[in-house]
N, C-alpha and C positions, 0 to 999 in steps of 0.2 A: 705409574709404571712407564708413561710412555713418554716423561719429563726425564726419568732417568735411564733411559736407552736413546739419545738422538740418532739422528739418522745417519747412514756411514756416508748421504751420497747429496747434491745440491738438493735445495729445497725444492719441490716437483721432479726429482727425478724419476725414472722409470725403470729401472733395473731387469722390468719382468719383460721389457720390451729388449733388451739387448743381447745378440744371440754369441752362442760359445765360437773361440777363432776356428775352431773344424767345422762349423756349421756355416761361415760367413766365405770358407776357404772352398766349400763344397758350392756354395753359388756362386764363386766366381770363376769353377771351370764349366759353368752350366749356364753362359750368359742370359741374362734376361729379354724375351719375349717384348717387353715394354717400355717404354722412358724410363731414364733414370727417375727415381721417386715414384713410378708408377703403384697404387693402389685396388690391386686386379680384386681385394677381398671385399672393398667395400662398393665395387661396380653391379649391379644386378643385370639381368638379365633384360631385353627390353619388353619380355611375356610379363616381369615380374613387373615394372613399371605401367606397365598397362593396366596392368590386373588390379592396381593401388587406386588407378586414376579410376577405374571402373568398379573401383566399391569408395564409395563417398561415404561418410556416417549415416546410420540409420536414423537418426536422432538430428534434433536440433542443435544450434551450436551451445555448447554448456550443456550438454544433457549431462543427468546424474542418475543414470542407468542402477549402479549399487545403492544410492538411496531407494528406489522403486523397488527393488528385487528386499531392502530392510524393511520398508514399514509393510509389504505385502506378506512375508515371512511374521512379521507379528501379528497383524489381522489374522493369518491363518493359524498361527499357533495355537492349541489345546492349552486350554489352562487348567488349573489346579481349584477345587473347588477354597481353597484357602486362599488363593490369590483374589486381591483386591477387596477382604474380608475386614471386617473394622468401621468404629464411628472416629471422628476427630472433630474437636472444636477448638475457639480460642478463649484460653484463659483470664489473660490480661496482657495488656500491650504497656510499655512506658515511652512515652509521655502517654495519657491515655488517650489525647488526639494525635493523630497521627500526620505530620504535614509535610508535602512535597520537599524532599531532598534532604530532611532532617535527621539525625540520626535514632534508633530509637530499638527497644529490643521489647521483643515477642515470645510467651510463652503459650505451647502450643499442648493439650493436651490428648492422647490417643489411648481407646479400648480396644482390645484384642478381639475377631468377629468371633462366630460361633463355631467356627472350625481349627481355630486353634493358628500358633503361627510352629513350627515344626524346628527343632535344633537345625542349627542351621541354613534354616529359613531367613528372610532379610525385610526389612522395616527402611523403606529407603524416604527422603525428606527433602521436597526441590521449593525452595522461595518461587514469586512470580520471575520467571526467568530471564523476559526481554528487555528491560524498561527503568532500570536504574538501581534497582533492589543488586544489593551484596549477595553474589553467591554464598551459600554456606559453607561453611569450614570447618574442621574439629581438629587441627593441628596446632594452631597459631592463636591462644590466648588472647593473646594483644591487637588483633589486627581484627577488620572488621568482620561480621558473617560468620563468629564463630560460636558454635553450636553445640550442644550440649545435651546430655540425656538422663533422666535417672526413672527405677522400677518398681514399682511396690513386688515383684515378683522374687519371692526367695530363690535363692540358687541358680537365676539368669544372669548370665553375661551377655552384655552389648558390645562388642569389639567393632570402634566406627570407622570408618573410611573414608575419605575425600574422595569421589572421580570430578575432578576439578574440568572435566571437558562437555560432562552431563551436566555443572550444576547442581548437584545433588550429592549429600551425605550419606550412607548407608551405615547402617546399625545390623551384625548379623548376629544373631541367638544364638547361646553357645552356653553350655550348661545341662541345660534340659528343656523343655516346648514350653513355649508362653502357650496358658492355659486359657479357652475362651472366659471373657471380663475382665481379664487383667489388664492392667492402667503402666503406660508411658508419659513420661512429661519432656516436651522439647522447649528449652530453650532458646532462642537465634536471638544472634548479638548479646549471648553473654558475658561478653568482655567488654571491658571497658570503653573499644571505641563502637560498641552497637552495632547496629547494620546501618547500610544506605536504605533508603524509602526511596519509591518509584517517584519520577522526574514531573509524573501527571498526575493530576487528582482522579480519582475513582471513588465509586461508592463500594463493589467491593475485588477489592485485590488479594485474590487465593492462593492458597499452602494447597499443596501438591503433600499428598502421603499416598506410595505407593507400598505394595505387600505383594513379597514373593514368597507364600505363605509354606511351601516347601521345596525351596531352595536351589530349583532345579535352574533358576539363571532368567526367568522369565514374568516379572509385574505387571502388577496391573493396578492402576491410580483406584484410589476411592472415588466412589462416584456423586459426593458431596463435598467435596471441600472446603473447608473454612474460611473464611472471608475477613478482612479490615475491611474498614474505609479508610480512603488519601483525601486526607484536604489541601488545597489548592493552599500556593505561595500568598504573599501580601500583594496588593495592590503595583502592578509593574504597568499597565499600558491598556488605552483605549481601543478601541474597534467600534465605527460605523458603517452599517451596509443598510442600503435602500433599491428597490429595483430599479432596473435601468430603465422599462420604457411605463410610463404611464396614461390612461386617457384623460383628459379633463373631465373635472367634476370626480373624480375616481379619489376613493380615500387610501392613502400609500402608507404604508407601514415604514418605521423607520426604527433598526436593530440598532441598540444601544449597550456593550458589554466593554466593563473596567473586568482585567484579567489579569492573570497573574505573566511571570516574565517566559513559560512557556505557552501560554495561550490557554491555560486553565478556568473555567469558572466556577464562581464559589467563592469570590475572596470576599474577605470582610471589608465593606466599602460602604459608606453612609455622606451624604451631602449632593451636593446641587451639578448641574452638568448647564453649564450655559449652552444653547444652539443657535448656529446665524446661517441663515441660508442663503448660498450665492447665487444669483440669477433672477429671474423673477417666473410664480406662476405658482409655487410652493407654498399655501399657508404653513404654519407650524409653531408652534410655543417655543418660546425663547429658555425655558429654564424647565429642567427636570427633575425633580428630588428622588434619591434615593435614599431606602431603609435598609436596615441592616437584613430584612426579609427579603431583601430583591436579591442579594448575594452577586451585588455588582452587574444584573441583566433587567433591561427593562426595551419593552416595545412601545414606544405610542405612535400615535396616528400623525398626518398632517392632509391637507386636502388640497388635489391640484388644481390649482383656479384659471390655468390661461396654459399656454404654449412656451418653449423653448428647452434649454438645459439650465439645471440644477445641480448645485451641488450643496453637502448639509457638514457645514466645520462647527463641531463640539469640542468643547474643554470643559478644565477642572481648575480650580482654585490652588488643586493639589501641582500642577504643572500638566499634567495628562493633557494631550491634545492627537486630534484626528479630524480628517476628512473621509468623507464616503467618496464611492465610487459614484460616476453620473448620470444621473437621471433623466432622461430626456421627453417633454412632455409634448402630445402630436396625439390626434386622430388615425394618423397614416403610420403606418411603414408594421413590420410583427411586433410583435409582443416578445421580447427574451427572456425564457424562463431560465433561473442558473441550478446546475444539478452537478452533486459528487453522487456517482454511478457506481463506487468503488473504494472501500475500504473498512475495516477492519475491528475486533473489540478483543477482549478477553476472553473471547469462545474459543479463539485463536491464538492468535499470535502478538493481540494488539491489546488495549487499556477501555477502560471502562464497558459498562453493560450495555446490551443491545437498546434500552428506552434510554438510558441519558447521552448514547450516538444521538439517536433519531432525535431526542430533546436541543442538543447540540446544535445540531443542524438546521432546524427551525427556528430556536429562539437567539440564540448566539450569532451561527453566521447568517440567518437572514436566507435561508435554500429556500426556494420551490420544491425541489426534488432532492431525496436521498435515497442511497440504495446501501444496506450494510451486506457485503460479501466476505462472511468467513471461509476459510478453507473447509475443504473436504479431509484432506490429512494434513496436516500442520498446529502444532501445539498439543500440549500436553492430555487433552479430551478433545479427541479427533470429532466431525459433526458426523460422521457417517457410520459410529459408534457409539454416539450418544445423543440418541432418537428425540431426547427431554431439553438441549439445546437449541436444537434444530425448534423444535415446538415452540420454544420460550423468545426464539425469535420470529416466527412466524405470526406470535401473538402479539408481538411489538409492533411489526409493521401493521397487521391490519388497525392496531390502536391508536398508531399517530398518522394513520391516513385519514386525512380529509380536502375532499377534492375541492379544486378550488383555491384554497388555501396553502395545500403544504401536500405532497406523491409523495406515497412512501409504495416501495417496493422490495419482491421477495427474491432474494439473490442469494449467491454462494461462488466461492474461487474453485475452480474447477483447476486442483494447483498440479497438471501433469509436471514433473520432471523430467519426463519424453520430448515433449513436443511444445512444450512451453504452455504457460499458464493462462488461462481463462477464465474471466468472470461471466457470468451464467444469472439472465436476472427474468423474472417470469411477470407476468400482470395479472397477473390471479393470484389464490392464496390456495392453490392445490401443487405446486411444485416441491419435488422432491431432492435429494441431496444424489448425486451421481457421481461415484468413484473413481476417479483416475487412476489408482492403482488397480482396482480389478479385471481381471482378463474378459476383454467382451465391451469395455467399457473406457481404456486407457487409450484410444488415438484419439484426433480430433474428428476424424469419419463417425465413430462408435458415438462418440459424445452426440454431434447431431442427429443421428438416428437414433437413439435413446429421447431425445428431444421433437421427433417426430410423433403430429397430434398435440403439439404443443404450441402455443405463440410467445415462448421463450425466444432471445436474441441471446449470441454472444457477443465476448469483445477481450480479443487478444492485447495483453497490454506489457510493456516492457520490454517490447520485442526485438529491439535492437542491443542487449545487452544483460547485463546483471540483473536479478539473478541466472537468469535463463532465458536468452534470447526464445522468438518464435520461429516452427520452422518453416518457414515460408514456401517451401518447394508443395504441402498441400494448399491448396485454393482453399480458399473462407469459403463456406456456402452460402450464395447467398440469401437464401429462406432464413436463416441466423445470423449471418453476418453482415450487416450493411455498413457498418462501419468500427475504426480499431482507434484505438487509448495510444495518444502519444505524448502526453506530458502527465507526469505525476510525479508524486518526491524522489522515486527513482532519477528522475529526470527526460527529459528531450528524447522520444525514439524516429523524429521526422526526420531529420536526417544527416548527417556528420558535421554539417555548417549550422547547426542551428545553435543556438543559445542555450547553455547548460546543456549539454549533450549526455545520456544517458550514459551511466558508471558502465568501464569494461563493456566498451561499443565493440560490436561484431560488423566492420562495413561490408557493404552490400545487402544488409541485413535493415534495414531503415525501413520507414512506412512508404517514405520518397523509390526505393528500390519496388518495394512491392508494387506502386502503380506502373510500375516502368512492366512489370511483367503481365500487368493487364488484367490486376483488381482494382474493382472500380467500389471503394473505399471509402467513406464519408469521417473525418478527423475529431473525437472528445478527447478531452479531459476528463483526468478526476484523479480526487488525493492517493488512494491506495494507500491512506492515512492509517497510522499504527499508534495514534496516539487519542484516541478518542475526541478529536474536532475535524470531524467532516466540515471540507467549505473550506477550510482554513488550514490547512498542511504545511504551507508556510509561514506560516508564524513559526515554527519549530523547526523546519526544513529552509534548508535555500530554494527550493520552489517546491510547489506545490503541480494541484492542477484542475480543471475544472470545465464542462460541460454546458456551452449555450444552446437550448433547445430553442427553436423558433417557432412556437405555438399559441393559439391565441388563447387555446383555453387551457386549465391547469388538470389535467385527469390524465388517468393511467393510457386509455384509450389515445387520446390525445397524444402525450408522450412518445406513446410508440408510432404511433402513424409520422411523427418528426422522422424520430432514430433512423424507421425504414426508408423514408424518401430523403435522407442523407441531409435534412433542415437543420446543421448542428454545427456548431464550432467549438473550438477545442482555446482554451489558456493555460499558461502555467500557472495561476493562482489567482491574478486581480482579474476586476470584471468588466473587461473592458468591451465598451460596446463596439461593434465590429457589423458592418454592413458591406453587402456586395450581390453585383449584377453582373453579367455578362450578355451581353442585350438583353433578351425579356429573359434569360436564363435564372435563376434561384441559385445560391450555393447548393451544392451537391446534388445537382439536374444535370443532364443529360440534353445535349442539341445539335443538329443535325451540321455538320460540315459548312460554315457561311462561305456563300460567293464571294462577299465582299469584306472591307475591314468591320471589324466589328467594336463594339465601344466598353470598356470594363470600368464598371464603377466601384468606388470602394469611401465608403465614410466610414471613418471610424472617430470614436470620442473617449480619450484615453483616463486613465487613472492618476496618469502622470505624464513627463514632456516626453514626446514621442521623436524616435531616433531616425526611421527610416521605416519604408515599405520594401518589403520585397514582393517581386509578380516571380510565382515560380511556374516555369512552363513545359513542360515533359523534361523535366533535369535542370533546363538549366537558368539561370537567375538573373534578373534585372532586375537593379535597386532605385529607389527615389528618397535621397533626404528630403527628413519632414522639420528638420529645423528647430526641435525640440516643443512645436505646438502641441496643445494639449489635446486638438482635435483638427480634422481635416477631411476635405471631399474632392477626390480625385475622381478623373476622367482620362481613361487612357489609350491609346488606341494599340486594339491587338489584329495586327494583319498575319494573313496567310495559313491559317489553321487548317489541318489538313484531320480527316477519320484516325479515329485511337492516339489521339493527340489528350492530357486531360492541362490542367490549367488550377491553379492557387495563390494564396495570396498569405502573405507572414508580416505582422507589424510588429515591430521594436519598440518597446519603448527605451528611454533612459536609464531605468532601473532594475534592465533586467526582463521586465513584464515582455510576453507576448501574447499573439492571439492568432490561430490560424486559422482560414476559412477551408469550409470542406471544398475539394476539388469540384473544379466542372467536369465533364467527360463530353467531350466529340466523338459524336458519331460519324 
């Protein structure tokens, strides 16, 4: 219609802006008060200008105030004793293995519960939603994700639907009531080109069948869902990781995983791994065999016999080749334990189960420490609604902690869309899940006090941007807050100059801002990984991110006694070993106003050739090329430091890699 009426007047004209000649003739015997052009309608008043500048947002920046007010409207909504009524399993899949990024189609089969589903009632049907899987579809034959249904129920009609924005197909009853035991079959990928398969392997990846059993606009998921498993791609690429410091005579573990081209493990991989170690002080076996039962991961031992740095270059026959990060062997200096604090599974919003995370993380990347923090609301079985996840990961971590060895702890994302999101991690196995949408409970105050009696810590992360910056105008407490997450696959939240700078930066809004207003802050990493390889975030990401604990011994207690005395540095993925003093000061200590100059050291021994140091000093930046070495020990003199001054240090490497040290603080 509006192809065949054009316009009578230039393209952008305004017509509704142009006034009749008796209207134009009437203001010119009534000259104007103001400049020619003047715009008195869009001038406010200076009460009303005031009044703007004196209400700032209640929220963070990015708040999503109507998401909070949606998922709190459905936690509280009354349901229908027919909603969420129903068993579902899977039938049969083609291929009958299912492998990363393959195409492949699923029948899915569903019984009606014991309340019946009501004439136009709704049977609604969501693939896993994040991670590479084809939405479903019931329009488009040909194309992928398309979905299909049929009933053993006489005189039912299924009339289906696309909401292409949810993800999900809907089937609504129409005819007469599906009667309870009666039987549905779902199709997905019954067309020719199948569906897509999720990009990561899992053991198991779940169908969502939701039942809005009388129709009144409101589902509710089954509370079992049916599961595949994803198996990992073909053989794409090596990974070596060993700890960075070790004592003599101390036997070192050395993580060995051939993975697929997203950092998957599980691939079919059988033969020999040649090792040559650089440096001297490392025993170690020259040659590794694997079986097809190692599934491409294997650990063995080697023993450190003397002093200096190590490093450990493995290959394949097949062309695969890798270096580990550096070892550094010494009596003297801490111990660095490496920890991802932070990230994610299928409870949520992320890929695989909570034991093959914490498996991941131990056997794969070679962690100390992991911490698996799913949301409170986010994904499709919220954890603060489904008391039997929450459990199911509670019993994971106490199962793969063994101290010493390998910290597992019990955490959750405390995911406000208010005030920005927080991960919440406990050192016991009595903590609970605490809601940020519920009233009493949604600011950052409510949270720590809900957290009081407890020796739970938080740790605000991504705070300088996407999704939702933090909002820095409340003070961290510090009885939980000792320190905030500035690198992870979101990216960079230190501060506008840094490397890979965090997506939809909010400036002034940086970790670098908040000590400027006088928290005193200690800087991790960690992945906030979605793709089930804690430790390793970037392999799949352009970075990652990761947590250096400086402690000599490996236990929960231990751990935390770091985090609170701020003994921690922060990367965005590799591990690079990172030392630093400020006279007899510690990273992330605290000291008293020097009379004199004072002396700052910094060794670091990289992953790779290193680009520059930066000294970051209450804002502002002095660089040192480092000339692309692959390690270095600086000495540098910091004169004239004056109380509430704090002090840091950021290394570059070449490729991207950095590592920040926690802040010093003057007193």
């Amino acid at each position: 219609e509006r192809e065949e009426e054009p316009s009578a007047y230039a393209p952008g004209a305004r017509p509704d802006v142009v006034e009749s000649p008796s209207e134009t003739a009437e203001r010119e015997e009534e000259p104007s008060a103001y400049a020619p052009g003047a715009r008195p309608d869009v001038v406010e008043s200076p009460s009303e200008t005031a009044e703007r500048e004196e209400e700032p947002s209640a929220y963070a920046p990015g708040a999503r105030p109507d998401v909070v007010e949606s998922l709190r409207e459905t936690a509280e909504r009354e349901r229908h004793a027919s909603d969420g009524g129903g068993r579902a399993w899977v039938e049969r899949t083609e291929p009958t293995e299912l492998r990363v990024g393959i195409p492949a189609q699923i029948t899915l089969g569903f019984e009606v519960g014991p309340e019946g589903i009501a004439e136009g009632g709704m049977i609604f049907l969501q693939g896993p939603p994040f991670w590479g899987w084809t939405p479903p579809q019931t329009h488009i034959p040909e194309l992928p994700g398309y979905t299909t249904v049929e009933s053993d129920a006489e005189g039912v009609e299924l009339i289906a639907e696309t909401v292409t924005d949810q993800q999900v197909v809907v089937f609504e009853v129409s005819g007469r009531a599906l009667k309870p035991g009666e039987r549905l079959r779902f199709v997905y990928g019954a067309g020719p080109a199948g569906t897509s398969v999720d990009r990561f392997a899992e053991a198991e990846s779940p169908f969502f069948i939701l039942v809005d059993g009388d129709g009144d606009g409101f589902r509710t998921v089954l509370s079992d869902p049916p599961t595949v498993p994803v198996h990992a791609g073909p053989p794409a690429r090596l990974v070596v990781n060993i700890p960075s410091v070790a004592r003599p005579g101390e036997h070192v573990r050395v993580h060995l995983a051939v993975l697929d081209a997203q950092g998957s493990r599980g691939v079919d991989f059988e033969g020999e791994l040649a090792l040559r170690v650089e440096g001297t002080g490392l025993e170690l076996e020259e040659r590794v065999v694997f079986t097809a039962a190692d599934g491409g991961v294997k650990v063995v031992e080697g023993r450190a016999t003397g002093s200096g740095t190590v490093r450990v270059h493995a290959s394949t026959p097949e062309g695969f080749a890798a270096t580990s990060n550096a070892l550094v062997l010494s009596s003297q200096g801490p111990r660095i334990l490496w920890a991802d604090l932070h990230g994610h599974s299928v409870f949520s919003d992320g890929t695989g189960t909570p034991e093959d995370y914490y498996a991941y993380a131990r056997d794969v990347a070679g962690l100390d420490i992991a911490v698996l923090t799913d949301h409170d609301h986010w994904g499709i079985q919220p954890l603060v609604s489904h008391p039997a996840l929450w459990q199911r990961i509670r019993t994971a971590t106490e199962h793969y902690n063994a101290p010493g060895r390998f910290v597992t702890l019990l955490g959750f994302e405390w995911t406000s869309w208010l005030y920005g999101h927080r991960h919440v991690i406990y050192f016991d196995d009595k903590g609970t899940v605490i809601d940020s949408v519920a009233l009493g409970t949604q600011s950052p105050q409510e949270l720590w006090k809900a957290l009081e009696g407890t020796r739970a810590l938080t740790f605000a992360h991504h705070s300088a941007g996407g999704p939702i910056a933090t909002d820095w105008r409340i003070a961290p407490d510090p009885r939980f807050e000792p320190v905030t997450e500035i690198a992870s696959v979101h990216g960079s939240s230190e501060a506008l100059d840094s490397p890979h700078v965090i997506y939809d930066p909010v400036p002034g809004n940086f970790a670098r801002d908040a000590l400027g207003m006088g928290y005193r802050l200690g800087f991790v990493g960690s992945g906030d990984t979605h793709d089930g390889h804690p430790g390793l975030g970037q392999l799949a990401s352009t970075t990652g991110g990761l947590a250096a604990v400086l402690a000599e011994e490996n236990t929960r207690e231990a751990v935390r006694e770091a985090l609170v005395a701020r003994r921690v540095y922060a990367t965005n993925g590799p591990r690079i070993l990172l030392r630093a003093a400020l006279g007899t000061a510690r990273m992330g200590e605290s000291l008293a106003a020097p009379d004199k100059d004072i002396d700052l050291y910094v060794n670091v021994v990289g992953t790779g050739p290193l680009e520059r140091l930066d000294v970051v000093r209450s804002g502002e930046i002095a660089s040192l090329a480092l000339e692309e070495a692959l390690d270095t020990t600086v000495h540098l003199n910091i004169s004239g430091l004056q109380p509430g001054e704090w002090l840091y240090v950021r290394v570059v490497q070449a490729d991207g890699g950095v590592a920040w040290s926690s802040p010093f603080f003057i007193d």
